[in-house]
C-alpha atoms as a printed R data frame, in Angstrom:
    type eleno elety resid chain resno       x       y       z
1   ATOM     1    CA   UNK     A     1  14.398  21.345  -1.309
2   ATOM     2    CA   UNK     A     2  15.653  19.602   1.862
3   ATOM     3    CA   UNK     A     3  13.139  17.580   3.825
4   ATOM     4    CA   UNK     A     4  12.865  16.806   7.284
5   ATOM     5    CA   UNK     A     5  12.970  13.712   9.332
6   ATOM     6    CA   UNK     A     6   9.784  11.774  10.208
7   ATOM     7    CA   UNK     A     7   8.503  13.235  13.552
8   ATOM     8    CA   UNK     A     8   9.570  11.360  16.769
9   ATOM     9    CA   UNK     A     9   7.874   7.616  16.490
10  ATOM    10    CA   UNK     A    10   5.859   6.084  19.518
11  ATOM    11    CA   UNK     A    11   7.886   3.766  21.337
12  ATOM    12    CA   UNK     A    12   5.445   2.708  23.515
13  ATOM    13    CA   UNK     A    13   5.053  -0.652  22.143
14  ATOM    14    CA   UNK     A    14   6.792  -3.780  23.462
15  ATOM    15    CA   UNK     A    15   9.653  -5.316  22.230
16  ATOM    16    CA   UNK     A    16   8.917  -7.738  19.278
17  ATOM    17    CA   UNK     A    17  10.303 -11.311  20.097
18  ATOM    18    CA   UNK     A    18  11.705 -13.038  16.360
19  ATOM    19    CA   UNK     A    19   8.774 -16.145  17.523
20  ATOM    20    CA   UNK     A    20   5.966 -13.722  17.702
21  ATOM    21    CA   UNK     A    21   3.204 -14.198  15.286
22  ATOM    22    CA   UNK     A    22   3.458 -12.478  12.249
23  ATOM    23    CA   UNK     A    23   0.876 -10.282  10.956
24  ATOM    24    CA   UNK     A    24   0.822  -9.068   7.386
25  ATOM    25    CA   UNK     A    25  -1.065  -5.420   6.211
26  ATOM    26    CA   UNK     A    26  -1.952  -4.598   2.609
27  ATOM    27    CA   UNK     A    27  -1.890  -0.496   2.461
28  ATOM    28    CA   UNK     A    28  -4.236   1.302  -0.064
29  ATOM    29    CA   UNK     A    29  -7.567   0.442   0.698
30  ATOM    30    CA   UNK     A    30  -6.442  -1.350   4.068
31  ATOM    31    CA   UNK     A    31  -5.025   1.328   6.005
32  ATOM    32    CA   UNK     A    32  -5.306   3.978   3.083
33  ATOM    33    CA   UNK     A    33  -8.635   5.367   2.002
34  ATOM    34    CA   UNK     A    34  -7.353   4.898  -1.843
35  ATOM    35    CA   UNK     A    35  -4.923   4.260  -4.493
36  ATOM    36    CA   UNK     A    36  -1.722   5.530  -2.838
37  ATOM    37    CA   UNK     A    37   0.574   5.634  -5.484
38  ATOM    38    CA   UNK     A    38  -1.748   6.639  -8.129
39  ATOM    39    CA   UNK     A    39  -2.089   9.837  -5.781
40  ATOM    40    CA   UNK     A    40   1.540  10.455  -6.119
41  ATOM    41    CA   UNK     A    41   2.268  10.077  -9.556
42  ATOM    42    CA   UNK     A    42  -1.231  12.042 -10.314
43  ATOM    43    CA   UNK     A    43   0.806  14.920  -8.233
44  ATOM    44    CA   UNK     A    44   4.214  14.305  -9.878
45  ATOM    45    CA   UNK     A    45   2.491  14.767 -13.442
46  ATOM    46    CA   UNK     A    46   0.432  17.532 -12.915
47  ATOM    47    CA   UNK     A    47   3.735  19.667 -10.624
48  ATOM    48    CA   UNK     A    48   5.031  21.037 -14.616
49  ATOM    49    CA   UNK     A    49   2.709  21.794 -17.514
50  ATOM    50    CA   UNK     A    50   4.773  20.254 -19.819
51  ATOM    51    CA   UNK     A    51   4.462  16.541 -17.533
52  ATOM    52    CA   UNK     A    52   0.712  17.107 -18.231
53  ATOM    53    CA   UNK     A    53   0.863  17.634 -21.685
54  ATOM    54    CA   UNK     A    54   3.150  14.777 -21.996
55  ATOM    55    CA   UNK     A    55   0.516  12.751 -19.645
56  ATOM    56    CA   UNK     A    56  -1.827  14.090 -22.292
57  ATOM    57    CA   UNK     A    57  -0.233  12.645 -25.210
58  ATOM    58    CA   UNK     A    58  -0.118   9.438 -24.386
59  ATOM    59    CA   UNK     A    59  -3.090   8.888 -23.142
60  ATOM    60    CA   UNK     A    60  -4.777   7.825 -26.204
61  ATOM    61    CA   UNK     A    61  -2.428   5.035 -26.074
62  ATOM    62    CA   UNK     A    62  -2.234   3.844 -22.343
63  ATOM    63    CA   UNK     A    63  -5.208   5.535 -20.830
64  ATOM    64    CA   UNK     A    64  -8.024   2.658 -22.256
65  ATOM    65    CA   UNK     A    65  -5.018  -0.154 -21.130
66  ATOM    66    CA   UNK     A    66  -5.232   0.738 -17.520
67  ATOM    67    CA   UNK     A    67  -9.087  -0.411 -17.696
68  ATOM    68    CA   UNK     A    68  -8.617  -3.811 -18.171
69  ATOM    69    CA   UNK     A    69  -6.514  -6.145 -16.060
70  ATOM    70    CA   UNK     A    70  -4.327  -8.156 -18.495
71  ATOM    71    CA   UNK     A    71  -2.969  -4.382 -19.730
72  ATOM    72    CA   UNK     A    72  -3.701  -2.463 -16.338
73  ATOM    73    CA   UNK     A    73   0.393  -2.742 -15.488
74  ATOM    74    CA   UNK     A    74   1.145  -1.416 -18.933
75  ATOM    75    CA   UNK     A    75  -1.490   1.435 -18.234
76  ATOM    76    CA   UNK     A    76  -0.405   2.566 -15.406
77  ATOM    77    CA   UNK     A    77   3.903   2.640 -15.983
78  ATOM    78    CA   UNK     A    78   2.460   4.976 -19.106
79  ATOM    79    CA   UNK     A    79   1.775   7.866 -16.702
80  ATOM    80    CA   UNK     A    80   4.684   6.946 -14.196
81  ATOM    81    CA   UNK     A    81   6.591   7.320 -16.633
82  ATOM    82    CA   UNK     A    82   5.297  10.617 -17.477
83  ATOM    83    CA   UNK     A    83   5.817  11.797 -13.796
84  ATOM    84    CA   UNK     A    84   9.438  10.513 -13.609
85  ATOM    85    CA   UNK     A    85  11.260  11.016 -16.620
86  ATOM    86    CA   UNK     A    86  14.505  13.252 -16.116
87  ATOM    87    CA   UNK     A    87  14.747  11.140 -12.754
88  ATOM    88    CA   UNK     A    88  17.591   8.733 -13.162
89  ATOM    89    CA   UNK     A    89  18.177   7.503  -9.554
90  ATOM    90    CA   UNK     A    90  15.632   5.606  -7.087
91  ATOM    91    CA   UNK     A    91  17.098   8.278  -4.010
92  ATOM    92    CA   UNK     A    92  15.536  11.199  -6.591
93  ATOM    93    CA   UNK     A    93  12.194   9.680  -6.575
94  ATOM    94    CA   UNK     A    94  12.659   9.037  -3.001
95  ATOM    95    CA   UNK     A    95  13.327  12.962  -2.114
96  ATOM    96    CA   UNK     A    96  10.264  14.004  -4.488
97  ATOM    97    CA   UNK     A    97   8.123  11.253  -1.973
98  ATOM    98    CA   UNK     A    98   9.117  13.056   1.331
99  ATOM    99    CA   UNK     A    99   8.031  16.368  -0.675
100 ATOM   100    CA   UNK     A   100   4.571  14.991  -1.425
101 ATOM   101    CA   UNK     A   101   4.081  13.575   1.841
102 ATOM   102    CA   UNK     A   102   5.201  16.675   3.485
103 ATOM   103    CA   UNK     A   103   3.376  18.774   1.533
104 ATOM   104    CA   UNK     A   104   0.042  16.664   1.851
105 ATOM   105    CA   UNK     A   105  -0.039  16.002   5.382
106 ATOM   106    CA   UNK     A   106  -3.548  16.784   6.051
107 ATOM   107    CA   UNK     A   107  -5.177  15.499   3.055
108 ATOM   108    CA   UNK     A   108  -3.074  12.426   3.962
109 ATOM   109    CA   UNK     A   109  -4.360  11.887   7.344
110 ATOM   110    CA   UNK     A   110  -8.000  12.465   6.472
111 ATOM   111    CA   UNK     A   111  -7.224   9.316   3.911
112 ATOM   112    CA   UNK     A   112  -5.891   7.068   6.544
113 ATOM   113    CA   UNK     A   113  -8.321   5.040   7.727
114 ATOM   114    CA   UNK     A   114  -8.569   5.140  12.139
115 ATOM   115    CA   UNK     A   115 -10.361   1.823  12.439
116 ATOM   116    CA   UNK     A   116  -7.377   0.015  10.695
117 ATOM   117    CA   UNK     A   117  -4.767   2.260  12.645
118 ATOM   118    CA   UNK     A   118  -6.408   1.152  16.334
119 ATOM   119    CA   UNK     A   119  -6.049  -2.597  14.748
120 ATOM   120    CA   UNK     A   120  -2.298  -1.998  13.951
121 ATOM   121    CA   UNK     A   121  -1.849  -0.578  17.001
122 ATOM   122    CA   UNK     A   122  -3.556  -3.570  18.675
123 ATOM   123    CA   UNK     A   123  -1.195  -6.020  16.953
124 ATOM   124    CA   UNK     A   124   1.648  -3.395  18.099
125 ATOM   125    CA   UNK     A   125   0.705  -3.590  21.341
126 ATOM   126    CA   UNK     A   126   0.521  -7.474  21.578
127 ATOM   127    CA   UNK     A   127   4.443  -7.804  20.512
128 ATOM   128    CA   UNK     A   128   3.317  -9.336  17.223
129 ATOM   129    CA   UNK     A   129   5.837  -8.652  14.415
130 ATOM   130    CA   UNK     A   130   3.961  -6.470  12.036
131 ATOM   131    CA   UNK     A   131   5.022  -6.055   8.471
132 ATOM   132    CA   UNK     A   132   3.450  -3.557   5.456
133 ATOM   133    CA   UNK     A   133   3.523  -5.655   2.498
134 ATOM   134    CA   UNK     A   134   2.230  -3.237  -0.807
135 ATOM   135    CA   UNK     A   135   2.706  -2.245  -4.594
136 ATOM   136    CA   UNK     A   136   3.326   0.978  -3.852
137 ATOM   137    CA   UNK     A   137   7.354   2.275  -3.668
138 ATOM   138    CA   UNK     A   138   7.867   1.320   0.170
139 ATOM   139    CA   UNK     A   139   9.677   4.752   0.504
140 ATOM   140    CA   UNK     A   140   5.947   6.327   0.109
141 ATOM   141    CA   UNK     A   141   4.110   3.903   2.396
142 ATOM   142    CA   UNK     A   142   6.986   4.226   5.236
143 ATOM   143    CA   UNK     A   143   6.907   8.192   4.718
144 ATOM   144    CA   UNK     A   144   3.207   8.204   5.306
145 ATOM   145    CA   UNK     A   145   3.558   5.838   8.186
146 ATOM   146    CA   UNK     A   146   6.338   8.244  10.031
147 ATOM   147    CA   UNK     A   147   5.138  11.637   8.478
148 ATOM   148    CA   UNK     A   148   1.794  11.271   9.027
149 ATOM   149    CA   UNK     A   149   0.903   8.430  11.185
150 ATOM   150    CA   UNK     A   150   4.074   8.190  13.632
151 ATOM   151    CA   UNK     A   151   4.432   4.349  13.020
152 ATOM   152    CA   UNK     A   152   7.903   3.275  12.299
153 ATOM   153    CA   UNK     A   153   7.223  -0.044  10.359
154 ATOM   154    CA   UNK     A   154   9.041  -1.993   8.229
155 ATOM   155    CA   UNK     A   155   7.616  -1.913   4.645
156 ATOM   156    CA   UNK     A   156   7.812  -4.492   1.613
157 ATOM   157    CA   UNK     A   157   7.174  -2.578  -2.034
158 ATOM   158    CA   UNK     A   158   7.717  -2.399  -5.207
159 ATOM   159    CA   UNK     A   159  11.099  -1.802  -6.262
160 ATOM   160    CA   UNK     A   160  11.956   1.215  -8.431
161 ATOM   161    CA   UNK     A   161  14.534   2.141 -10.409
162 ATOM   162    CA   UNK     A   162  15.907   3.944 -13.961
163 ATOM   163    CA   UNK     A   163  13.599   2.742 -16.792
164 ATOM   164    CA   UNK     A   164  13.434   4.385 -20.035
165 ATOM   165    CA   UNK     A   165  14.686   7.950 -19.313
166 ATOM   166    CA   UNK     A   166  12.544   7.920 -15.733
167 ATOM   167    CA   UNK     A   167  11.562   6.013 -12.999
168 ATOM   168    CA   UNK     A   168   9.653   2.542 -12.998
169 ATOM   169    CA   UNK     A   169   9.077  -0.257 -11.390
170 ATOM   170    CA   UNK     A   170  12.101  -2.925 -11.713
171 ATOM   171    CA   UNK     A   171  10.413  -5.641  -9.708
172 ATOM   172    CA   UNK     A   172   6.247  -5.583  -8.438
173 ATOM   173    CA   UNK     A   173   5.403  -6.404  -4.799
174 ATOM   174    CA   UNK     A   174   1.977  -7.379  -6.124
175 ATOM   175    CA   UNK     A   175   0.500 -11.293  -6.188
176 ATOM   176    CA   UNK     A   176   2.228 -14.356  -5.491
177 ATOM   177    CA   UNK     A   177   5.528 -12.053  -6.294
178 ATOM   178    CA   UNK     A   178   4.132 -10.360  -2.746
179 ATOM   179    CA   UNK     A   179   4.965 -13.656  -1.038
180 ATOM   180    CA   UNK     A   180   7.945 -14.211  -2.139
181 ATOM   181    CA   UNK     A   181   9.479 -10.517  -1.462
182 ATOM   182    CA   UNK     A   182   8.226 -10.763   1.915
183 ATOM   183    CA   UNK     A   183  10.415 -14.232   2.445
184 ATOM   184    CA   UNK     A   184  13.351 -12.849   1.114
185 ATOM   185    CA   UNK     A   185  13.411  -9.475   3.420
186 ATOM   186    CA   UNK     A   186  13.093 -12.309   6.583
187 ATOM   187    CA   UNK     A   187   9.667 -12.500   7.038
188 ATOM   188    CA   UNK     A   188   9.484 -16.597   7.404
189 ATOM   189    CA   UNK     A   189   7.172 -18.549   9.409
190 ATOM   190    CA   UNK     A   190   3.646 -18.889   8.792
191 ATOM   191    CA   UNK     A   191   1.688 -15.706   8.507
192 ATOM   192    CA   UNK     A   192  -0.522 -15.488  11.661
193 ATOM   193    CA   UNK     A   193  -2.456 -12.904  10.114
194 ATOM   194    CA   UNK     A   194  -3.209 -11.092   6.638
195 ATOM   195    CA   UNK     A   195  -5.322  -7.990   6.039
196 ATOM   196    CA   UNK     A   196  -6.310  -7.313   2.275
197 ATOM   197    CA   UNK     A   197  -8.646  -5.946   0.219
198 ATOM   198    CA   UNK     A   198  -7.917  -7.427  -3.603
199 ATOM   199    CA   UNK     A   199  -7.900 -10.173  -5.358
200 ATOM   200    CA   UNK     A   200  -4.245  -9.909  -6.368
201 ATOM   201    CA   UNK     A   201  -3.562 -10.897  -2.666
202 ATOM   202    CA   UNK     A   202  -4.854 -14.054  -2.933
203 ATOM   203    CA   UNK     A   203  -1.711 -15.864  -2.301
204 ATOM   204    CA   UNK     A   204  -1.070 -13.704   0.956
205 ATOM   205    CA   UNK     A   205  -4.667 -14.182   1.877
206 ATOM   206    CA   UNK     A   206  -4.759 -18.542   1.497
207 ATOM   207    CA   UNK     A   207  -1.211 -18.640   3.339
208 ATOM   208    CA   UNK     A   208  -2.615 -16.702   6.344
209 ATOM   209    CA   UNK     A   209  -3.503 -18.919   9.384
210 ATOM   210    CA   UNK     A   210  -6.300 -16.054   9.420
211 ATOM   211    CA   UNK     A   211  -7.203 -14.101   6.934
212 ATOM   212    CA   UNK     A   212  -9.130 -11.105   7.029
213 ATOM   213    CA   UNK     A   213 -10.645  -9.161   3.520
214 ATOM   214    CA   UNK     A   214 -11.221  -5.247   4.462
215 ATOM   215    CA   UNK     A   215 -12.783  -2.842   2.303
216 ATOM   216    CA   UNK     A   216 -12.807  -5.491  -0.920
217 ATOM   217    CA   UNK     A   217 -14.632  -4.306  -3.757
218 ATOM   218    CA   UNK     A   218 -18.477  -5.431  -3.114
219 ATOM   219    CA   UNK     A   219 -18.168  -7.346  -6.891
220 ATOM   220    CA   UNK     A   220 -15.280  -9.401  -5.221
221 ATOM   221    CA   UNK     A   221 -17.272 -10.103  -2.208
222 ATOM   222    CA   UNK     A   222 -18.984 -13.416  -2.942
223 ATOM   223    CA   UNK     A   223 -15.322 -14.374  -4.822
224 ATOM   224    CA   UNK     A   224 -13.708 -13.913  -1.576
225 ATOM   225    CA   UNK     A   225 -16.366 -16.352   0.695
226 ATOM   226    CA   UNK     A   226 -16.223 -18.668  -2.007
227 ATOM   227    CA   UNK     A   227 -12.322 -19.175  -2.062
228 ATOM   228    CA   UNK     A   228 -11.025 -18.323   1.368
229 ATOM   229    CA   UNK     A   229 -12.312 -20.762   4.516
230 ATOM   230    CA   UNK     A   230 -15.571 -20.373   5.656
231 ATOM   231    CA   UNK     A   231 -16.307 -17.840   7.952
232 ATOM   232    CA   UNK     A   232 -13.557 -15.792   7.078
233 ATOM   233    CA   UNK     A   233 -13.914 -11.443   8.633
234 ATOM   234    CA   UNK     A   234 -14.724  -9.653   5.231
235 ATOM   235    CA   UNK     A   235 -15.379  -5.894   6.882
236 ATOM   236    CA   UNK     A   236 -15.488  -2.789   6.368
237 ATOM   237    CA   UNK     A   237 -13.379  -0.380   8.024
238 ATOM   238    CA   UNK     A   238 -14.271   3.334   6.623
239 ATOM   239    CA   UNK     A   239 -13.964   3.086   2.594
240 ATOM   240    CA   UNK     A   240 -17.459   4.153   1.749
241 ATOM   241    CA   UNK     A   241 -17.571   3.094  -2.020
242 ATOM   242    CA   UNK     A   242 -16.398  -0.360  -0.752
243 ATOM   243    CA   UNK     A   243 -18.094  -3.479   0.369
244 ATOM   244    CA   UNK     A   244 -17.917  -5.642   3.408
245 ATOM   245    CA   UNK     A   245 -19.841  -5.792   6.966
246 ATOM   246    CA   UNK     A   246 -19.545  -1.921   8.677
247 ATOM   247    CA   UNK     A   247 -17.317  -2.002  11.540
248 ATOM   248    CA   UNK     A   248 -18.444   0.668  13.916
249 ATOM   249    CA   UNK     A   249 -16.115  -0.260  16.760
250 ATOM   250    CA   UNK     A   250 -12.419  -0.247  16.864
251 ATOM   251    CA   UNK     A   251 -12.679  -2.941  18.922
252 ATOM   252    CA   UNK     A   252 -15.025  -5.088  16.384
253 ATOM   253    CA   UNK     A   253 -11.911  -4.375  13.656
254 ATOM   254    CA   UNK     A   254 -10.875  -8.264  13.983
């Protein structure tokens, strides 16, 4: 199945100068409603009955890892595996992506969360260079940025590639590895501003001139104000199982 280019992308945004501040965005549970990539591979497994009975299988075995942190990783490439293997090429998982998004579009949308968006587009709007930094494959974030959202960003992820018969991930955008990925695609200069929601961003988080914690998990909450500078934004911007202050307001997003 052949997809279709991204829709036409706003242009109405000024040019970005290579001095403008630059302003970092985590993307599930920052501008996602969710676990982004777990929704894809969920989809991947469950497209053949013989994925889910493979999924099935070994979930004796990797299902109780993804619950704990040290074995989460492990968990999780389990079931990717699962809902990749017969892939051999990164471009294969990439076509199967533009599928999904394509054929998710509205589900999509309802999961992207407008507060955040009107904050992106604020940055957008100000000439600041704006960068997606996430763990997900950056073929699925930019997909549901041009599908779905009409944003044309550039996107740091985790990099995929052949791994035991399928498709894993060969190096994670995730922690202080986050950092350095975003150096090395030619985001220098200080970070003006990061938005986050985990833990795991930490190192994004304490390099930020300003940080700002959205939609953390409300155990995390008192971690956050206890490590980051005082007075530090920890909101809420739509994810209703999460914690932070409620933002209301577009405008109250920052």
């Amino acid at each position: 199945m052949s997809v279709a280019g991204p829709p036409a992308i706003n242009q109405g945004y000024p040019s970005t100068r290579d001095d403008a501040p630059l302003v970092v965005f985590d993307f599930d549970h920052t501008l996602y409603d969710g676990d982004s990539g777990g929704h894809l591979f969920r989809w991947l497994i469950v497209r053949s009955w013989w994925r889910i009975a493979l999924a099935l299988l070994i979930a004796p075995v990797f299902g109780p890892m993804v619950a704990f942190l040290p074995t989460r990783r492990v968990g999780i490439s389990g079931f990717v595996w699962a809902g990749t293997v017969g892939l051999h090429r990164r471009r294969d998982l990439d076509a199967l992506i533009d599928r999904y998004v394509v054929g998710h579009t509205d589900l999509i949308k309802r999961r992207l969360l407008p507060i955040a968006l009107e904050v992106l587009h604020r940055h957008r709007g100000q000439g600041d260079r704006v960068v997606i930094a996430t763990g997900a494959p950056p073929e699925l974030a930019r997909a549901i940025l041009a599908f779905v959202a009409h944003e044309d960003l550039p996107v740091v992820g985790t990099l995929v590639g052949p791994r035991f018969g399928g498709v894993g991930a060969k190096r994670h955008c995730h922690a202080e590895m986050k950092m350095t990925m975003l150096r090395e695609a030619g985001f220098s200069g200080p970070v003006a501003i990061a938005y986050s929601d985990s833990s795991a961003d930490l190192p994004l988080l304490q390099a930020a001139q300003q940080p700002v914690v959205v939609n953390p998990k409300a155990s995390r909450v008192a971690m956050f104000q206890r490590v980051l500078p005082a007075g530090t934004p920890i909101l809420n911007w739509g994810c209703g199982d999460r914690g932070g202050d409620r933002v209301g307001n577009p405008a109250q997003g920052l």
